[in-house]
N, C-alpha and C positions, 0 to 999 in steps of 0.2 A: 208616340210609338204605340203601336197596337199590344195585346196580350201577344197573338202570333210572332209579330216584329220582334218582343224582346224575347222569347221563347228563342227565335231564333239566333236570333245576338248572344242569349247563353251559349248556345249550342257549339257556334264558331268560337267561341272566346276560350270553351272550357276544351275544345277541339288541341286549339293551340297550345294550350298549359298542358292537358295531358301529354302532349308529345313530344314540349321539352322538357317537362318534367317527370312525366309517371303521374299515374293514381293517384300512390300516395303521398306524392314529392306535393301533388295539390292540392290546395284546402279552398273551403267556399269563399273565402275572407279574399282571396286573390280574386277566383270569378267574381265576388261584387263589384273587390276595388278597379278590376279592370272593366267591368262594363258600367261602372260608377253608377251603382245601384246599392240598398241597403242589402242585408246576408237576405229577409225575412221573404225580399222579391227573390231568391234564389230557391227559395224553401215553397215559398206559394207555387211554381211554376213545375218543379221539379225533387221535392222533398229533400235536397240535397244533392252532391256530386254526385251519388251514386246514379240517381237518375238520369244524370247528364250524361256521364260516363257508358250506361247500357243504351242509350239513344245513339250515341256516336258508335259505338262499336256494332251495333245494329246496323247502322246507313252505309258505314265500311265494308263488312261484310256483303250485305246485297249488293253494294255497287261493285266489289270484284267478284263475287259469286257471278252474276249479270255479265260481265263481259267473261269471264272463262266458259259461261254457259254458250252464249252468244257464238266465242271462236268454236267450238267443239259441233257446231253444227254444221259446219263444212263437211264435203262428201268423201272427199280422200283421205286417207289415213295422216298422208304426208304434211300435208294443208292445214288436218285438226290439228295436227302437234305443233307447227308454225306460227300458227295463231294462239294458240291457248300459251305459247313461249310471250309472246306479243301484248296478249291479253296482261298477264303480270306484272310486266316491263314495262307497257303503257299504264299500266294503275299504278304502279309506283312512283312513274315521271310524272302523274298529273296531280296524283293523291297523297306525295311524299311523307305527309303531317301524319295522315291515315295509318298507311300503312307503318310506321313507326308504332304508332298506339296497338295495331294488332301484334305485333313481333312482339314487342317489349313486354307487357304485360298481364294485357288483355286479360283484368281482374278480374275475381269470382263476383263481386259486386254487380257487373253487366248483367247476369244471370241469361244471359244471350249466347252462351258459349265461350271460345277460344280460335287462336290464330290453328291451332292442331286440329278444332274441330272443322274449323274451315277448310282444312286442306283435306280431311276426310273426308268431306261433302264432294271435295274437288274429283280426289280420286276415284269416289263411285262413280261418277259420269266419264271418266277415263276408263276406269275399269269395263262399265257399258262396250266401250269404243272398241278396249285389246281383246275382249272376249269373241266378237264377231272379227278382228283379224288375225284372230289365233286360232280361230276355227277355220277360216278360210286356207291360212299358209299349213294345216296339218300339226301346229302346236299344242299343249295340251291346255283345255282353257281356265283347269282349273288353277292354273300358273298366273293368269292376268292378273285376280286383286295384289298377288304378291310384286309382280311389273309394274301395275298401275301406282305402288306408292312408292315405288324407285324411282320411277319419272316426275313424281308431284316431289315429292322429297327435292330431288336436285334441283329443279328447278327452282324452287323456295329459297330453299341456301342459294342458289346463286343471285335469285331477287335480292336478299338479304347483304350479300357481299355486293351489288351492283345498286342499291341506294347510296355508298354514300361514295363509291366511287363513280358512278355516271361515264365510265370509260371502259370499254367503246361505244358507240352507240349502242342505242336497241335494239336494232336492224343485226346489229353483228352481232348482238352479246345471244339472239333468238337463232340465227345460224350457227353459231359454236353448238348453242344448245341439242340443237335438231341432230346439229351433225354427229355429235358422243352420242344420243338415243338415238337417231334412224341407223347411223352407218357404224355402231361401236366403234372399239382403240382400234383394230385392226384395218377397218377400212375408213380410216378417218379424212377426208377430203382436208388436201392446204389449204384451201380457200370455200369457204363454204358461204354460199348466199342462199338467200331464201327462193324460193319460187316466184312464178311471175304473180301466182294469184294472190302470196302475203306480203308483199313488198308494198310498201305504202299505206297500208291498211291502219285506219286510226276507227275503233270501235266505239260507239256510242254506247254508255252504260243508261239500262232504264229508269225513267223518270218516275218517283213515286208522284202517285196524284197528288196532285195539292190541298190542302188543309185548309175546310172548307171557313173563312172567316167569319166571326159571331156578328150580329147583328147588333147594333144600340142595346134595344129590346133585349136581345139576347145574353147581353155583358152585362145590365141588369139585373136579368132574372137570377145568372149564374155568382153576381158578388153577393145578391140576396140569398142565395143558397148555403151560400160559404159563412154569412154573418149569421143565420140561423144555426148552421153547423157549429160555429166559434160559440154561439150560446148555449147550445146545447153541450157542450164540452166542459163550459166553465163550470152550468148547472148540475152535469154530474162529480166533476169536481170538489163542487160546493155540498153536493150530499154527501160525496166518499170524505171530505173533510170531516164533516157530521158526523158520519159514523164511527171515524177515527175515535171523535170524542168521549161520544157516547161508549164505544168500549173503551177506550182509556177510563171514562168515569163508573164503569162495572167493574174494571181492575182492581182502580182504586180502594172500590166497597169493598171489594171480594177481599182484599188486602186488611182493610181493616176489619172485619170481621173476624176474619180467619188472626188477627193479631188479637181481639177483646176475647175469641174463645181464647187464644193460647194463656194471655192473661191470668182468665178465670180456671182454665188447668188448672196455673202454676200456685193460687189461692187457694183451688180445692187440696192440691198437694201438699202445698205448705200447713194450712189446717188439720190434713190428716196425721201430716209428721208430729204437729204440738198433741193432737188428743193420743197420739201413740207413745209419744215422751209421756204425757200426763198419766197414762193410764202404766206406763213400766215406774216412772215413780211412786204413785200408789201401790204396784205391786211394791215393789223395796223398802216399803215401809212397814207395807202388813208382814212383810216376813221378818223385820226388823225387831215386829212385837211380841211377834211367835220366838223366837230366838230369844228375847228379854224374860218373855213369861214362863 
């Protein structure tokens, strides 16, 4: 298996655990034993889950960013909302695993964002969208950003309530949709279907290029890179050991120094107390003689 191969064998594996578990429900000791590798290949590749974790929620992201971008470039008002309903509801039919990982947790560890920043991103290009038809029907536009995250909002909760039940279709679940946001409570259609233009519509999310594979030569150069890096780590290691020493071994002096002066204090003091006793009992004596004489 290539460096790439198992890169990507992490990738899927830690995919999975994240989204039956959580973040932090998983630990690397699972991604090894299940891609039956040691932990230290998990750390070469990826420094740990957290890397693994901002990759994945990284490719999640783009790939429903990518098809909501994709529906919302349709011409008609009616059509963008049908599709961008579509767009979520097909990412979560194909992507279920994904999308789980964004909802649930979507840890500070990714340093990629969140499931909320994602739908912020979402709304500004909706917002885009109600501005030019709120200007058009005579509405005020400065009202859109506030429409635009009523319609990402619902629709999220509804994706969210429509993972795990999968009933009704998505054909129908994107028509109920349309029909609360285009026709509100009041004019709400019994039967609502979509238009002729989103009915059937399966969007293709975009491909990142592909990662271009090292060469012999190249996977080489690169363990030689890393085995000089691993000695240069030890080597400074081995100095900052050193240095440990050496100041523990200045401590040390400073310690016993600073113990031979307190010493020779306690000698100088103690001598001075004897010649200060000697010297009051010669006083006591000569007044002793004074006093007899």
């Amino acid at each position: 298996m290539t460096g790439a191969e198992r890169r990507e064998q992490l990738i899927q594996i830690g995919r999975a655990l994240f989204a039956e578990k959580g973040f932090d429900g998983t630990s690397v000791e699972e991604i090894a034993a299940s891609a039956k590798v040691s932990k230290p290949v998990v750390y070469e590749h990826f420094g740990g889950k957290e890397g693994i974790y901002a990759v994945v929620i990284d490719r999640e992201m783009q790939r429903l960013l990518s098809l909501v971008t994709q529906a919302l470039s349709a011409s008609h008002a009616l059509v963008k909302l049908e599709r961008a309903a579509l767009a979520l509801l097909q990412y979560i039919e194909e992507n279920s695993e994904g999308f789980r990982i964004l909802v649930r947790d979507s840890h500070a560890a990714s340093g990629t964002g969140t499931f909320a920043s994602l739908l912020s991103d979402i709304a500004s290009q909706v917002e885009d969208v109600m501005v030019q038809e709120f200007a058009q029907r005579g509405y005020d536009p400065k009202l859109a950003p506030m429409y635009a995250q009523m319609l990402v909002g619902m629709t999220a909760l509804t994706g969210q309530w429509w993972l795990d039940e999968r009933k009704p279709s998505r054909e129908m679940v994107a028509a109920h949709l349309v029909n609360l946001s285009w026709n509100g409570l009041t004019g709400l259609d019994p039967n609502p279907r979509l238009t002729a233009a989103s009915r059937g519509l399966v969007l293709a999310p975009e491909v990142p290029p592909a990662v271009k594979e090292l060469t012999a030569k190249e996977l080489r150069e690169l363990e030689k890179q890393r085995e000089r890096e691993v000695k240069e780590q030890e080597k400074l290691r081995r100095e900052q050991d050193r240095q440990r020493e050496r100041e523990a071994k200045e401590q040390e002096k400073l310690r016993e120094r600073e113990a031979k002066e307190l010493e020779k204090l306690r000698e100088r003091e103690a001598k001075e107390q004897e010649r200060l006793q000697r010297e009051q009992e010669r006083q006591r004596e000569r007044e002793a003689k004074r006093s007899h004489g």
